[in-house]
DRENROPA-621799 format. One line per field, with one value per atom (N, C-alpha, C): residue in three letters; chain; x, y, z. Coordinates in Angstrom, 2 decimals. Atoms other than C-alpha are relative to their C-alpha. Layout:
<atoms>
residu = (ala|...)
chaine = (A|...)
X = (X|...)
Y = (Y|...)
Z = (Z|...)
</atoms>
This chain:
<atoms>
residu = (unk|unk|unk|unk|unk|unk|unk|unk|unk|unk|unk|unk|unk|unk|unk|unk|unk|unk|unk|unk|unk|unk|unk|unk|unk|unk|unk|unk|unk|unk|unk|unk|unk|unk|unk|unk|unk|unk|unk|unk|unk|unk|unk|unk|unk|unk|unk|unk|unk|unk|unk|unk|unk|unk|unk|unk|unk|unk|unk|unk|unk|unk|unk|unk|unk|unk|unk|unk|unk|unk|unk|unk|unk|unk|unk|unk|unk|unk|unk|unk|unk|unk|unk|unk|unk|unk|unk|unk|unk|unk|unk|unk|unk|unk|unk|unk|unk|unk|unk|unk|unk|unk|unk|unk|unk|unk|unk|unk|unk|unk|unk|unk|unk|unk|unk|unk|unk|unk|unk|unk|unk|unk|unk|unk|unk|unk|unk|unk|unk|unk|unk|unk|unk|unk|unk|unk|unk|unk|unk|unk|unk|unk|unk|unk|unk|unk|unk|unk|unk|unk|unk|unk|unk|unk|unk|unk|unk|unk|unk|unk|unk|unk|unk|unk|unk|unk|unk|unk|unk|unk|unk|unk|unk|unk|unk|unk|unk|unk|unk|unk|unk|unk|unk|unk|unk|unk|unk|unk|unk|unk|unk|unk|unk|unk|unk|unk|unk|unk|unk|unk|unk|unk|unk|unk|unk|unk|unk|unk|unk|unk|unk|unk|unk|unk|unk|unk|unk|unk|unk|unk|unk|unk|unk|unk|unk|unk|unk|unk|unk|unk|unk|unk|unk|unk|unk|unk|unk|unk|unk|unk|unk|unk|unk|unk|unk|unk|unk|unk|unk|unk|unk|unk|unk|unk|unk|unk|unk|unk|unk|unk|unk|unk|unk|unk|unk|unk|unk|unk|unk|unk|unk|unk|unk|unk|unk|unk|unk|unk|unk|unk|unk|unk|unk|unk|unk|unk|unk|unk|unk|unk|unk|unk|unk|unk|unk|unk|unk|unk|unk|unk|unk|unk|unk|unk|unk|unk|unk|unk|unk|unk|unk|unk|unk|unk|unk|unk|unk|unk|unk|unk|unk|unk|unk|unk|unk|unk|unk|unk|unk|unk|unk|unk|unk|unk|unk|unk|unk|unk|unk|unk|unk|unk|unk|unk|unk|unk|unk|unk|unk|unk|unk|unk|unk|unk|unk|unk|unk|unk|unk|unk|unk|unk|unk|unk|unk|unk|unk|unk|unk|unk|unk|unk|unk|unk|unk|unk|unk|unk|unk|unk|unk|unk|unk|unk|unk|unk|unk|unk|unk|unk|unk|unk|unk|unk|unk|unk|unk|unk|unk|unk|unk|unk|unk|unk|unk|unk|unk|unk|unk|unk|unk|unk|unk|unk|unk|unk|unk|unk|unk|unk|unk|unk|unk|unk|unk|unk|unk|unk|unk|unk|unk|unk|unk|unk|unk|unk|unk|unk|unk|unk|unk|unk|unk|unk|unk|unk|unk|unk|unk|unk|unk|unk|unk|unk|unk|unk|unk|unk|unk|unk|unk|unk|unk|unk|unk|unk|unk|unk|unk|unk|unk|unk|unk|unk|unk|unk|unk|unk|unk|unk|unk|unk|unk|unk|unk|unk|unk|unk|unk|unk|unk|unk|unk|unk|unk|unk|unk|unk|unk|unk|unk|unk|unk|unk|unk|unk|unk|unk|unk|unk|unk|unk|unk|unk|unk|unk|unk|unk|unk|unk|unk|unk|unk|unk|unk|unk|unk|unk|unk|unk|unk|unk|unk|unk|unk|unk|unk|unk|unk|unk|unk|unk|unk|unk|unk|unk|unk|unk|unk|unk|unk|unk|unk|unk|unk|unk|unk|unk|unk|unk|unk|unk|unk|unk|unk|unk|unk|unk|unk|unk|unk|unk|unk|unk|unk|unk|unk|unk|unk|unk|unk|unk|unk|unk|unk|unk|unk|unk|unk|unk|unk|unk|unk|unk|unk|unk|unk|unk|unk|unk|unk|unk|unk|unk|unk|unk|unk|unk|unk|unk|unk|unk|unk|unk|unk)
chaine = (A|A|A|A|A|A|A|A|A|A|A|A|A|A|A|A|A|A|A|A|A|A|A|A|A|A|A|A|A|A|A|A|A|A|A|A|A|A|A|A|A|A|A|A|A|A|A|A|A|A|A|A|A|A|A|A|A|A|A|A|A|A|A|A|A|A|A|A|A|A|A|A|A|A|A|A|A|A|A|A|A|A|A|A|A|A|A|A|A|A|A|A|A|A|A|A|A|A|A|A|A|A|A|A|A|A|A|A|A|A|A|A|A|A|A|A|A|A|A|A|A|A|A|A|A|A|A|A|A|A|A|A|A|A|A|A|A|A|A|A|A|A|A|A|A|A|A|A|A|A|A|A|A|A|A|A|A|A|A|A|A|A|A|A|A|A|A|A|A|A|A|A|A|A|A|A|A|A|A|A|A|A|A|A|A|A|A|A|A|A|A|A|A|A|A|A|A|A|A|A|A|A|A|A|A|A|A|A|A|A|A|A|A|A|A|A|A|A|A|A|A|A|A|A|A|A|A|A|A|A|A|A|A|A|A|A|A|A|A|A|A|A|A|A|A|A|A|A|A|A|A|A|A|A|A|A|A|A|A|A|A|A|A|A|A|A|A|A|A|A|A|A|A|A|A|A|A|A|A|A|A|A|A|A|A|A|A|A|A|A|A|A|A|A|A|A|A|A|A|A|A|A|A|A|A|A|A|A|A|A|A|A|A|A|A|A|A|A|A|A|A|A|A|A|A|A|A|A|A|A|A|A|A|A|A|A|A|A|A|A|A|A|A|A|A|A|A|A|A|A|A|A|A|A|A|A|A|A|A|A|A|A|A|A|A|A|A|A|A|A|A|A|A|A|A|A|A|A|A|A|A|A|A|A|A|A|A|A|A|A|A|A|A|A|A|A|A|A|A|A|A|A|A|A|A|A|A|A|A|A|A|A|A|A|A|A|A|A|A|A|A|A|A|A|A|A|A|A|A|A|A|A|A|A|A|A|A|A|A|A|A|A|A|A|A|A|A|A|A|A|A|A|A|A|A|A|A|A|A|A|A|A|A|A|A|A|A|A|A|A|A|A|A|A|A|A|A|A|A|A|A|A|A|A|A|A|A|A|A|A|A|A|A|A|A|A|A|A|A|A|A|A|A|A|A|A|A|A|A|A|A|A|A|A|A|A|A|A|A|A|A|A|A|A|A|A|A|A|A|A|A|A|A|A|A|A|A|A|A|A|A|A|A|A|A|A|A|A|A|A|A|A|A|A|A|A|A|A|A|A|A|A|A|A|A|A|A|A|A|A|A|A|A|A|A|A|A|A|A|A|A|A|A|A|A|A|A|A|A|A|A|A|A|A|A|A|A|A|A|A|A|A|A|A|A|A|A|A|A|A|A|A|A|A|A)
X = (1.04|64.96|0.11|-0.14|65.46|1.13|-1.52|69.14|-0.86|0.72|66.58|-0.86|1.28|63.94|0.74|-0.42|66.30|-0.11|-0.27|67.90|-1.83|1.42|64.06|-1.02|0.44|62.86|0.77|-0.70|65.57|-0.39|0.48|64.29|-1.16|1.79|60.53|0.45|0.07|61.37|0.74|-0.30|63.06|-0.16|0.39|61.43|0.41|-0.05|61.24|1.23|-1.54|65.08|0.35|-0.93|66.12|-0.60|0.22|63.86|-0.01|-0.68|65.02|1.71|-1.23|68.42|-0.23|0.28|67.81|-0.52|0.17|66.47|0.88|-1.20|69.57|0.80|-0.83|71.37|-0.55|0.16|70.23|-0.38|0.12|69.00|1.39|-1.30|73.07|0.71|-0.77|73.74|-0.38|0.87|71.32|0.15|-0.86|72.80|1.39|-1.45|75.87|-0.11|-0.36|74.86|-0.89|0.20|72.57|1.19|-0.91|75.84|1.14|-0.54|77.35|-0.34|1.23|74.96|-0.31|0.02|74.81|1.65|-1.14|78.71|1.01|-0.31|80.03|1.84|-1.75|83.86|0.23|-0.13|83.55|0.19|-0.31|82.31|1.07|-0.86|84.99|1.54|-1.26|87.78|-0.23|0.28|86.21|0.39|-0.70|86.22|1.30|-1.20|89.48|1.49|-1.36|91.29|-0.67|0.63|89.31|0.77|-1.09|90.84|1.43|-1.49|93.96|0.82|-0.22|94.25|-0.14|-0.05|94.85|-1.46|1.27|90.97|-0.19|-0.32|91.12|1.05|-1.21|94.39|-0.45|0.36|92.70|-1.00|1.12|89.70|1.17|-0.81|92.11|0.60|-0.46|93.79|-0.90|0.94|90.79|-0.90|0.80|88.92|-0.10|0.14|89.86|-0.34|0.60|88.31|-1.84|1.01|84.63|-0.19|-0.14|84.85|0.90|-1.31|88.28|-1.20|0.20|86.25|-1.21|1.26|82.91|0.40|-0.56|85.39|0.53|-0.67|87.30|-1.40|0.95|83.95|-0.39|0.21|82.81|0.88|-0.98|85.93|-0.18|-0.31|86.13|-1.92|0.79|82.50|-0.46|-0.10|82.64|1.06|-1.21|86.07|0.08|-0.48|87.29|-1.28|1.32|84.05|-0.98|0.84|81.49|0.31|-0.87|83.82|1.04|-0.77|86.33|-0.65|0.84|84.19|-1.05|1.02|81.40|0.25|-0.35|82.14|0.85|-1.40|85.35|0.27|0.02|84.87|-1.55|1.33|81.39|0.11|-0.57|82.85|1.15|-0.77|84.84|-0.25|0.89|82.80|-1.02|1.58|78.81|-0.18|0.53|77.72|1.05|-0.92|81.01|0.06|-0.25|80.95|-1.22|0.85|77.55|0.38|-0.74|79.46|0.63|-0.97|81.99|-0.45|0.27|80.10|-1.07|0.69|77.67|1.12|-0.68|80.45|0.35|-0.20|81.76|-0.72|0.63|78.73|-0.37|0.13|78.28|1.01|-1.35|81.78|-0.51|0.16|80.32|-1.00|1.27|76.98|0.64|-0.85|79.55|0.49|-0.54|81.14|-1.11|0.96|77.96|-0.86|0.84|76.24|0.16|-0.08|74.72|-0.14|-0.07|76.14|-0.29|0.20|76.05|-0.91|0.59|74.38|0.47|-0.98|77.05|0.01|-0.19|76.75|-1.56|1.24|73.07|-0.46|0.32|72.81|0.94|-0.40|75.09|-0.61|0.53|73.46|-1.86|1.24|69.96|-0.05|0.05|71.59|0.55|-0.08|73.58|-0.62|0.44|70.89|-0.53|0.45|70.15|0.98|-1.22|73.56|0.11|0.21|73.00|-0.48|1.20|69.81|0.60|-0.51|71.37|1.13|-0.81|74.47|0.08|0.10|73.23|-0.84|0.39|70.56|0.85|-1.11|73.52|0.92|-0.32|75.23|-1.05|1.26|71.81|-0.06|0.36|71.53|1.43|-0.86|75.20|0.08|0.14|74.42|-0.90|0.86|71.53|0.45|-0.78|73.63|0.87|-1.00|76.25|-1.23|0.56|73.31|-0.49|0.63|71.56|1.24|-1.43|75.28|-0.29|-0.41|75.56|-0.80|1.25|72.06|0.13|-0.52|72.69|0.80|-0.64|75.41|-0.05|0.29|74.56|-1.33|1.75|70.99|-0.20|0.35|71.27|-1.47|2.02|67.41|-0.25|0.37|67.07|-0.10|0.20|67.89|0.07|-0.21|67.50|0.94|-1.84|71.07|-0.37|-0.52|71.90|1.27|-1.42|75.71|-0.06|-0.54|77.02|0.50|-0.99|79.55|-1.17|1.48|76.23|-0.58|0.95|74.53|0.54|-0.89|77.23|0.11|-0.13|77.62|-1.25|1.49|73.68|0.09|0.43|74.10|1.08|-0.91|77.06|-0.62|0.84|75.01|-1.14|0.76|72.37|0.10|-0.28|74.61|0.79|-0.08|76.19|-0.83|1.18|72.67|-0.22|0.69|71.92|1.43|-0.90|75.58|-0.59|0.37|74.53|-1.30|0.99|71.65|0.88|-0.90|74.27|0.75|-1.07|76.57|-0.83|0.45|74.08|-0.08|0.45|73.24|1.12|-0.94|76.69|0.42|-0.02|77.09|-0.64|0.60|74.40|0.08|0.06|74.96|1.94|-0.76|78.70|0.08|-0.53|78.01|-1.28|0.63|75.00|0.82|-0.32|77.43|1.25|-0.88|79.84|-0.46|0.69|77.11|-0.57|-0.21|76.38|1.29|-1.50|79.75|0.35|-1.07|80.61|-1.26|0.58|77.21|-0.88|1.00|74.57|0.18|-0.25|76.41|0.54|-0.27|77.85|-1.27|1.03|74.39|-0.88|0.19|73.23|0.49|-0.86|75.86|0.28|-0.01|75.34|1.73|-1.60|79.36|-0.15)
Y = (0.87|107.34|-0.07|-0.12|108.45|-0.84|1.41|106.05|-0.98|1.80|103.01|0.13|0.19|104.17|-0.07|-0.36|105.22|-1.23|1.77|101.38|-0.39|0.68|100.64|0.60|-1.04|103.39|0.05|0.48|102.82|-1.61|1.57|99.09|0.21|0.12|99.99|0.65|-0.57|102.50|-0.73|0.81|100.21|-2.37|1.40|96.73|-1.16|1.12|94.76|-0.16|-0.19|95.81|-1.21|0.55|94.20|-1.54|1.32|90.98|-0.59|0.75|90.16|0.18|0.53|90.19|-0.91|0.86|88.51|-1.54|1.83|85.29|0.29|0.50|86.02|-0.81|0.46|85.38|-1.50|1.83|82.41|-1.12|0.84|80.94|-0.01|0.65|80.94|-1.00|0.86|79.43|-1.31|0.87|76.73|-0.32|0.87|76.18|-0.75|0.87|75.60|-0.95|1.28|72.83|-0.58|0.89|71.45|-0.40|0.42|71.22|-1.06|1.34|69.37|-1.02|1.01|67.02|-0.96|0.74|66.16|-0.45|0.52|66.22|-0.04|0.13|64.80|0.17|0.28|64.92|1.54|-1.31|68.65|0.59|0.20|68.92|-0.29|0.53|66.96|0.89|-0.42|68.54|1.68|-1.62|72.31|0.16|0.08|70.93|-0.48|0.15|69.45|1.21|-1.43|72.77|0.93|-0.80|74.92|-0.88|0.51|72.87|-0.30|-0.17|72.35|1.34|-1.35|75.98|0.93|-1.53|79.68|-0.30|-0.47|79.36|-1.36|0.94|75.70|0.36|-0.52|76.88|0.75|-1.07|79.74|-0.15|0.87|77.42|-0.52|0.24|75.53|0.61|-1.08|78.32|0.69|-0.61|79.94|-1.16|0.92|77.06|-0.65|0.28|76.50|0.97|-1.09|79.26|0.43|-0.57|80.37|1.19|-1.52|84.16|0.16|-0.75|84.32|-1.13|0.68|82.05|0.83|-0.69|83.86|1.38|-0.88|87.28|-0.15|0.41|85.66|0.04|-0.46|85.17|0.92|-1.60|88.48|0.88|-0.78|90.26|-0.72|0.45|87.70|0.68|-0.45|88.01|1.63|-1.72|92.05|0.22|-0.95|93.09|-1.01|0.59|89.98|-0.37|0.41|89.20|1.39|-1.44|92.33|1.38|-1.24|95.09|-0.46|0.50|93.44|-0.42|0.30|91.73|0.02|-1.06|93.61|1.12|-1.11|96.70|0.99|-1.00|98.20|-0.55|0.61|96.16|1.10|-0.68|98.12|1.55|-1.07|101.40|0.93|-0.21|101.24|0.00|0.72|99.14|0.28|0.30|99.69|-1.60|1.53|96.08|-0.82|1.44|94.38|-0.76|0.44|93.59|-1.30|0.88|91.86|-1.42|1.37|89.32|-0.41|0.88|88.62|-1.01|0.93|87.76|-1.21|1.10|85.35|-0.91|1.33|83.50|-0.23|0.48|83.28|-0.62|0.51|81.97|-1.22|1.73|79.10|-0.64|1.75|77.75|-0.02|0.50|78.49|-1.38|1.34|76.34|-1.10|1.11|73.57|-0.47|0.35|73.40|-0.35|0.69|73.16|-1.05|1.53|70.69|-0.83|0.92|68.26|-1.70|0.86|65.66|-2.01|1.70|62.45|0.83|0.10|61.99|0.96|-0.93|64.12|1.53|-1.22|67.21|0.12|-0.31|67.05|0.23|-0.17|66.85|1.83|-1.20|69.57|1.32|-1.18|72.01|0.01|-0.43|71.73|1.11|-1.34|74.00|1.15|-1.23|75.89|0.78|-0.86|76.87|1.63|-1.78|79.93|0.54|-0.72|80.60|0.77|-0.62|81.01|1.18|-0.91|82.66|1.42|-1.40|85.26|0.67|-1.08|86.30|0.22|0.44|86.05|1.30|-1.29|88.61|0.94|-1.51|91.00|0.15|-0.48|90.12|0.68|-0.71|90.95|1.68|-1.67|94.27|0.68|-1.08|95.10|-0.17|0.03|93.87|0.63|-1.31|96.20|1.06|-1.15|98.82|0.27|-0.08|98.19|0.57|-0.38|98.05|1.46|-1.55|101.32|0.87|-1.19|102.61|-0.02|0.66|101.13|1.04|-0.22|102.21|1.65|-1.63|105.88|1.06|-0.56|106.27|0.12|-0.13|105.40|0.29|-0.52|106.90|0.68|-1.12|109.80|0.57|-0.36|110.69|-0.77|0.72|107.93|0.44|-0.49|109.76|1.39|-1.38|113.19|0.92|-1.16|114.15|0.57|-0.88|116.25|-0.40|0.55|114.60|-0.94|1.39|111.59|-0.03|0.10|112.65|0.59|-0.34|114.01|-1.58|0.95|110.58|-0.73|1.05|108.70|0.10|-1.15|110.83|-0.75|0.78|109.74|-1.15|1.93|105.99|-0.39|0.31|105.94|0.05|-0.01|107.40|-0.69|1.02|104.94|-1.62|1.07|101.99|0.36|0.58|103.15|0.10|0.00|103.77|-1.65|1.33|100.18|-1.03|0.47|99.25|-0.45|0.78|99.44|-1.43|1.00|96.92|-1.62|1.20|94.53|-0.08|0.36|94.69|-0.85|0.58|93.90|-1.31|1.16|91.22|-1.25|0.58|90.04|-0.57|0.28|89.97|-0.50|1.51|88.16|-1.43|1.21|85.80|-1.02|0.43|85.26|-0.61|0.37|84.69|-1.48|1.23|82.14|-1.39|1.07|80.37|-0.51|0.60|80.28|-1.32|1.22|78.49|-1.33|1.16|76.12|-1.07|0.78|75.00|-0.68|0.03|74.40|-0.84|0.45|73.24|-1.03|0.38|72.51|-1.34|1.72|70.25|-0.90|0.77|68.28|-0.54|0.65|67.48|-0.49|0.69|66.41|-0.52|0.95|64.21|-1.04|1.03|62.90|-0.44|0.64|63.43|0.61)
Z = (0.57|114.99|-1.52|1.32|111.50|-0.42|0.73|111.14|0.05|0.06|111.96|-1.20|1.30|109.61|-1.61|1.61|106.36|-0.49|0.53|105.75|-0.60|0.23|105.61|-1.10|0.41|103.98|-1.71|0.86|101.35|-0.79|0.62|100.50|-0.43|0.48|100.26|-1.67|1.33|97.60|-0.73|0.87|95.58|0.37|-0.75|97.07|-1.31|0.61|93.86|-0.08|0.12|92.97|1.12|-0.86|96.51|0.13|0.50|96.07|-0.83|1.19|92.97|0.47|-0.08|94.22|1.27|-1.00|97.22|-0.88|0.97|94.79|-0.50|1.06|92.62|1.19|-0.84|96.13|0.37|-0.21|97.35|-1.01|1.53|93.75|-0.49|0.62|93.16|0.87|-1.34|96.44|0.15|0.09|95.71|-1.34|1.36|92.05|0.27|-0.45|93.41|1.14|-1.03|96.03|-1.12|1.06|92.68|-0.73|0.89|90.79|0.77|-0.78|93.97|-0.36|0.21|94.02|-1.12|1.21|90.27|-0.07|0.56|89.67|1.80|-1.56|93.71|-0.64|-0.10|92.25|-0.28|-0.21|92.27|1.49|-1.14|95.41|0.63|-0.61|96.56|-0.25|0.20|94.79|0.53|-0.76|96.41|1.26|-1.99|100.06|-0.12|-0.06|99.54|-0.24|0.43|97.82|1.40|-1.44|100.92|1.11|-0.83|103.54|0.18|0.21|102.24|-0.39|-0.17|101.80|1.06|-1.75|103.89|0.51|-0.70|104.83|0.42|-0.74|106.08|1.18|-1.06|107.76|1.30|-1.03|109.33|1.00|-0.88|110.70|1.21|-1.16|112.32|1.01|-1.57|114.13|0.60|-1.21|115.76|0.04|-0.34|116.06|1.58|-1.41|119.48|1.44|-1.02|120.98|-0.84|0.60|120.37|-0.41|0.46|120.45|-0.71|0.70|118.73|-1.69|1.44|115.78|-0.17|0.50|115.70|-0.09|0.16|115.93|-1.63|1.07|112.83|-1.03|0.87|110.97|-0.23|-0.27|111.82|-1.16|0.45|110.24|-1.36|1.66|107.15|-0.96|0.49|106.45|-0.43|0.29|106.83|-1.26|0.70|105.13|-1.30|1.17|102.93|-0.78|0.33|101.70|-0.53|0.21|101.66|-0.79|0.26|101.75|-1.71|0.69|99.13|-1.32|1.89|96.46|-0.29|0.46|96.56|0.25|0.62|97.10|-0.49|0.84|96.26|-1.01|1.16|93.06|-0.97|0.60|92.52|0.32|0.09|93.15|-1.37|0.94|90.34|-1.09|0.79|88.06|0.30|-0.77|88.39|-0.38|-0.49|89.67|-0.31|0.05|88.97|1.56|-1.41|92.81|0.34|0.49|91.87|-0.45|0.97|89.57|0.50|-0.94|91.88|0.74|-1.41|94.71|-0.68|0.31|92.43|-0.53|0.43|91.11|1.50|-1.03|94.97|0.54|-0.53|95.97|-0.48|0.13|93.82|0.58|-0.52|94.92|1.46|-1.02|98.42|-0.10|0.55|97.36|-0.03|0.38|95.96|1.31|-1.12|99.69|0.71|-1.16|101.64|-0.85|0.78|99.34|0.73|-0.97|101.29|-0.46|0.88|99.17|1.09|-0.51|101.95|1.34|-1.27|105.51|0.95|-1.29|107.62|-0.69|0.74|105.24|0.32|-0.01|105.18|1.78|-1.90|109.39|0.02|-0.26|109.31|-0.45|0.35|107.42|0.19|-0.50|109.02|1.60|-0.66|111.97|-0.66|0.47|109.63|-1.08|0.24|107.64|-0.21|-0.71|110.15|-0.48|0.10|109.64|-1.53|1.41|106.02|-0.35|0.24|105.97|0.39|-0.34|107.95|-0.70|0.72|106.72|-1.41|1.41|103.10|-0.53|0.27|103.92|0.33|-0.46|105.26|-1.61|1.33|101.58|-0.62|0.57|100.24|-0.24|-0.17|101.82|-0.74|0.11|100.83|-1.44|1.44|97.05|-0.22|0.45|97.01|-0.04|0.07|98.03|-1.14|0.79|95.58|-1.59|0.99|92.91|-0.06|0.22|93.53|-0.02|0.66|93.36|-1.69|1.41|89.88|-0.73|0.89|88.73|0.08|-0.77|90.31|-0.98|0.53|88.56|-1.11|1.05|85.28|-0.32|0.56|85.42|0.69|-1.24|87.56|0.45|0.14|86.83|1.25|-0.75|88.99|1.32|-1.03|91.85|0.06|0.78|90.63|0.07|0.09|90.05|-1.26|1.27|87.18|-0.81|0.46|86.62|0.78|-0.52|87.20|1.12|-1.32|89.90|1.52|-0.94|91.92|-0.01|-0.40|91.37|0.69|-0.63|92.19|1.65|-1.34|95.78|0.80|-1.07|96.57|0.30|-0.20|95.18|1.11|-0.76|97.86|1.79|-1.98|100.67|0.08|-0.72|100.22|0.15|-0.39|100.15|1.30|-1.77|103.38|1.57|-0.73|104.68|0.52|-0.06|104.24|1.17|-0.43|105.55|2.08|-1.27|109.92|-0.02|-0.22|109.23|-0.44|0.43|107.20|1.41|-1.03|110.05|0.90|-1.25|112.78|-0.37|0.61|110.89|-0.09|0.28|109.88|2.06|-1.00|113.93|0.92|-0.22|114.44|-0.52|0.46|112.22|0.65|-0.76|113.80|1.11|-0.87|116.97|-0.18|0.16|115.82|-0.37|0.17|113.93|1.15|-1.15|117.28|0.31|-0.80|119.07|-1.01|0.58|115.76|0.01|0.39|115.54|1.56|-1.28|119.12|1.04|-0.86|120.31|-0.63|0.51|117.73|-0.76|0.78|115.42|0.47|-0.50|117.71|0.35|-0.63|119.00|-1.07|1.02|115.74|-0.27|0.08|115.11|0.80|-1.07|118.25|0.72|-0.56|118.98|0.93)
</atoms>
C-alpha cells in the first residue's frame, strides 16, 4: 500500500512545485500550436521535416498493426523521450532535462496545431491522448526537478552533502517513475484506439 501512497505523498509535499510545472507543460505545448497558427509556413515546414524523416518512417512501419504501434509509442514515449531528454540530461545537469523537453514540446505544439479543418477534427480525439501522456511527462519533470533542487539545496531534503541529497532527489524521482509509466501505457493504448478507430470516425473516412 505504501508504493501507491509515496508517488502521492511525494506531490502533496511539494504540490505548488508540480503545478507550476504542469502549466509550464502544457502552456509550452499551447505556445507552440499559437506560433503554428500565427506563422502556418512553419507549421508546414515541421510536419513536412517529421514525415519525411526516421519518425515519419517509423509511423509508417508499425502503422499497420495496432499493438505493434501503440507498443512503438509506448517504448518511444518511455525511453526516447522521458528517459533520454529528461532524465539522463537532468542527472548530469540539475534541470537541464527540463530545457530540453520544453524546447521539444513546442516543436511538438508546432505539429499538432490545428492550423485547417482536418487538424482541428483530429485533435478533438487526440486531446485525451495529450492530456495523458503529458501528465506522465509532468510527473517525470517533477522528478527530474526535485533531483535538481535536492541537489543543489540539500537542506531541502535534509541531507548534509550533496552526494546524500542527490541519492534522495533520485529516490523520489523514481518514486514518481511507476505512476508515469501507468500512465504512459495508458495513454498508448488510447492512442491505438484513436488512430485506428476514433479519427477515422470523425473524418467520416
Amino acid at each position: 500500500m505504501n508504493r501507491l501512497r509515496r508517488p502521492f505523498q511525494i506531490i502533496r509535499a511539494d504540490l505548488r512545485a508540480y503545478l507550476l510545472i504542469n502549466a509550464l507543460v502544457y502552456g509550452v505545448l499551447l505556445l507552440g500550436m499559437g506560433l503554428a497558427m500565427i506563422f502556418p509556413d512553419l507549421h508546414a515546414a515541421r510536419t513536412s521535416s517529421f514525415v519525411d524523416g526516421g519518425q515519419g518512417a517509423l509511423v509508417d512501419t508499425v502503422v499497420g498493426s495496432p499493438w505493434v504501434f501503440g507498443a512503438t509509442i509506448f517504448l518511444v514515449n518511455v525511453f526516447a523521450t522521458a528517459l533520454l531528454l529528461i532524465v539522463l540530461p537532468s542527472l548530469v545537469i540539475p534541470f537541464a532535462g527540463l530545457i530540453v523537453f520544453v524546447i521539444k514540446t513546442i516543436d511538438i505544439g508546432i505539429i499538432l496545431a490545428p492550423v485547417n479543418r482536418t487538424s482541428a477534427l483530429i485533435l478533438i480525439p487526440h486531446s485525451l491522448t495529450i492530456l495523458i501522456e503529458f501528465q506522465a511527462y509532468a510527473l517525470v519533470m517533477f522528478g527530474a526537478y526535485l533531483l535538481g533542487r535536492s541537489w543543489l539545496r540539500p537542506a531541502t531534503v535534509g541531507a548534509t552533502t550533496r552526494r546524500q541529497a542527490y541519492v534522495r532527489g533520485l529516490s523520489r524521482l523514481g518514486w514518481l517513475w511507476p505512476t508515469a509509466l501507468a500512465l504512459f501505457v495508458i495513454g498508448a493504448v488510447y492512442e491505438a484506439v484513436e488512430i485506428y478507430f476514433l479519427v477515422p470516425l470523425v473524418l467520416g473516412t
